[in-house]
Structures are given as structure tokens and as C-alpha cells.
N, C-alpha and C positions, 0 to 999 in steps of 0.2 A: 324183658320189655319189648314190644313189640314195635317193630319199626315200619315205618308209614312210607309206602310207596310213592315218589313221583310218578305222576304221569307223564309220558314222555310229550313233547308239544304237537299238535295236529299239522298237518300239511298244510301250503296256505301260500298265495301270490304276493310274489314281490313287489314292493310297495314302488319301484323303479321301472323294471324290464317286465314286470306283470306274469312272469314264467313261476309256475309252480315247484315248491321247492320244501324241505323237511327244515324246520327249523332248530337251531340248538339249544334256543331256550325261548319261553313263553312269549317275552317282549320283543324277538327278534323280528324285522320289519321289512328284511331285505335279503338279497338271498348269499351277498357275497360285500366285500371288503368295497369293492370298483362301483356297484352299485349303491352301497352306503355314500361313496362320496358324493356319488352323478346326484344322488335326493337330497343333500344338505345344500350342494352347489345351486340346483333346482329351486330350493325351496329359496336360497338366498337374490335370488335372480328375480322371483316372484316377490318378494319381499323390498327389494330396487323398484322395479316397477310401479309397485300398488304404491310407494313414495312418490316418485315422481308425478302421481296420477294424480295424486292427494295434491303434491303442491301444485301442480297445473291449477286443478280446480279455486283453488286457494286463491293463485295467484288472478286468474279469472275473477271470481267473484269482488276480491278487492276493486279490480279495474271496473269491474259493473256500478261498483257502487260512488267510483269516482265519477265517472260517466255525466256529464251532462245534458241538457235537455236537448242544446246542439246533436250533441253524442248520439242519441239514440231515433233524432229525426235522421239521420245518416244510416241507421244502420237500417229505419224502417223502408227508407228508401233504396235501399241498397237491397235491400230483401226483396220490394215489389219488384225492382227492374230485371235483378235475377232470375224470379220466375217468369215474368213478362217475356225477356231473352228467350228461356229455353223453353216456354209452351211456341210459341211462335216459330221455334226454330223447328219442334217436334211437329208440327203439322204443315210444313213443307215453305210457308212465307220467306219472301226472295225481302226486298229494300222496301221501304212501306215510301221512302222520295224518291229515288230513281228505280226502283221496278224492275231491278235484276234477280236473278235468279239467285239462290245460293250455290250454286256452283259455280255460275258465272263470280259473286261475289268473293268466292274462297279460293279461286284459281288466280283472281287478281290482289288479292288482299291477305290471303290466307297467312302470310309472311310477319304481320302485323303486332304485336304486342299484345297480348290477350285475344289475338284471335282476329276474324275478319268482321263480326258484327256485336253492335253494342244495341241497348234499348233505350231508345230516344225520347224524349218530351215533345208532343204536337208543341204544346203552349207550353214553353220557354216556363221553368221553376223561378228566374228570376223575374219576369213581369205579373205571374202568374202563379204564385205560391202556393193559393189553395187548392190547386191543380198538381201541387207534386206527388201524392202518393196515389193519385187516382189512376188505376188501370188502364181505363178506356182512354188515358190520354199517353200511355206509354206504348210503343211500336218500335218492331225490328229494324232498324238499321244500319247497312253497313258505315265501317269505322270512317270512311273517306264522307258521306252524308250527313251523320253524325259531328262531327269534326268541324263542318261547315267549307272544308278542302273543297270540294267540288263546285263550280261556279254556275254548275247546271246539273239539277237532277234528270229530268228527264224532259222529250220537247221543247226545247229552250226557256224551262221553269227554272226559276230557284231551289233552292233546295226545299224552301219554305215551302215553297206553291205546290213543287212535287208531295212533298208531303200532305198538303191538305188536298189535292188530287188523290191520291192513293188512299188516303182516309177515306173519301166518299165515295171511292168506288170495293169500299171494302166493307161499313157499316153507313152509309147515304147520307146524301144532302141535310138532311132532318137532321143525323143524331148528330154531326158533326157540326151543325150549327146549336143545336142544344146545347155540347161541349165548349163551344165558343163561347155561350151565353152564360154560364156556371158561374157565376161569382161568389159563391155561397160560401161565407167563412169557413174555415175549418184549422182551429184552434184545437191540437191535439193536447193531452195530459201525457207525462210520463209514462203514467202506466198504459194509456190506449195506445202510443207509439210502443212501447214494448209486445204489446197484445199483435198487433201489425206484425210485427218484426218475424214474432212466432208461430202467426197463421202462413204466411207466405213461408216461411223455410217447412214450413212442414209439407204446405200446396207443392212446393219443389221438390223435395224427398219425393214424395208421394207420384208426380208425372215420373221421378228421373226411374222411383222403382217399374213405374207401367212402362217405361219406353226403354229399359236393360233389355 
């Protein structure tokens, strides 16, 4: 009876240290005992991970969908100011009510909790609701202008007045009475404040990748 040759197994990289190595049998995967452990330890680490990712997401979406309507006028507005902040900041804008510089503003304030400047409302969200997520009514401010701390922005203005000075000498008399004059409802839906939420975060990715 004739008896039927194994072939012996082909050369082949270790599925661990990636070094080339003779195997001793067909299924073998790895080139030694040490690296057998480092791929299970590995794989169990990747296996932790992609868990926790999953519940993250999980735990995320639950809270989306607890979320109310409040909820996600906060988060759209939190989205416009954040990009409003940092296009403003990337194109050199000092205090849009007192008129300092950013460096002037960081070397005094720098200290500050989140930083030295925040993005302001011309027209006050609470007199002026349908003005909250509008752009052109959101402007760089340092944290002490903002805050309302300061008892003069610039020229013995208020903060106010500094602020609607700097708007006009920044987009004119016109647009900035046009702004004023806005009173045009704007009654968001759920989903167009989520829609918001997601064009601005992405408008921000998108400067923070052009200004890396």
C-alpha cells in the first residue's frame, strides 16, 4: 500500500512580529510560543475596545433620543458659536466691543477658564430669540466684554455701544441696521436644529483641517 506524502508547510509571516518563519504544521499562525500569546492578548485588547465603542455609541444615541427640543436648540447654538469663535479667531479679529487685539486680549485674559475669548450675541438671545442662531449676529469677544465685566468697552462706550461701533465699522451702518430690524420669526423643527448642529460642526472640522 502505498503511502501518501505530506507536504511539508510553505514559509509564511508571522501573524504577530510579521518575520518570516518555517512553519510546523499547515495552521500554524505564528512563528513562536511568545508571539502566539502577544496575537490572543492583541486580539483580546481589540476585542475591549470595539466594546466599549459599541457602548459609547449606544449609550450616545439613547441620550439623542432622550434629548429635547430645548436640547438640541443648545446644541445648535453651541455649534454656530463654536465655528463663529474659531473662523474669527483664524482670520486675525481682536474684541469686536473693545477693539483689542488678540494678543493684547490673551496676554490679559489668557488665564481665564476656556480661554480668553468667547462668541458673543450683538442682539441679546434673550430679547431677541430669533436672532440666536444667526451668524451675522455672532462676533468675537473677549471673556471680560462678553461677561458684561467691563464698564467700558472702548471710548467711554459700553459694552453695548462698543459692540454696535465695531459691527459697523466691520460690515456698515446698512447691514447692521438691517440686523436690528430682523424680526422675522424663526420657529426651528427638531430636525432643521439638528441639520444646524451638523452643517456647523462640520464647517469647523473643515476651517480647523485648512488652518492645522
Amino acid at each position: 500500500m502505498r503511502q501518501t506524502l505530506q507536504r511539508k508547510p510553505k514559509a509564511k509571516k508571522c501573524k504577530q512580529c510579521r518575520t518570516t518563519f518555517n512553519p510546523d504544521r499547515h495552521l500554524q499562525s505564528v512563528c513562536s510560543p511568545k508571539c502566539g500569546l502577544e496575537l490572543v492578548a492583541a486580539k483580546r485588547e481589540r476585542d475591549r475596545v470595539s466594546i466599549q465603542r459599541r457602548e459609547r455609541r449606544e449609550i450616545k444615541e439613547r441620550k439623542e433620543k432622550l434629548k429635547s427640543r430645548a436640547d438640541h436648540l443648545k446644541d445648535a447654538e453651541k455649534a454656530v458659536r463654536d465655528y463663529r469663535r474659531a473662523y474669527e479667531l483664524s482670520i486675525g479679529s481682536g474684541c469686536i466691543s473693545c477693539g483689542k487685539s488678540q494678543e493684547e486680549i490673551q496676554a490679559a485674559q489668557g488665564w481665564k477658564t476656556g480661554g480668553a475669548f468667547d462668541a458673543g450675541h450683538f442682539l441679546g438671545k434673550g430679547a431677541r430669540p430669533e436672532l440666536r442662531l444667526v451668524p451675522a449676529n455672532i462676533w468675537l469677544q473677549c471673556k471680560s466684554c462678553n461677561a458684561g465685566s467691563s464698564k467700558y468697552a472702548c471710548k467711554g462706550l459700553t459694552v453695548a455701544q462698543g459692540f454696535r461701533a465695531g459691527l459697523i465699522e466691520r460690515i456698515g451702518l446698512e447691514a447692521v441696521e438691517a440686523l436690528e430690524a430682523d424680526h422675522e420669526p424663526r420657529k426651528y423643527t427638531v430636525e432643521e436644529l439638528k441639520a444646524i448642529t451638523a452643517k456647523f460642526r462640520a464647517e469647523l472640522r473643515e476651517l480647523k483641517r485648512k488652518t492645522a
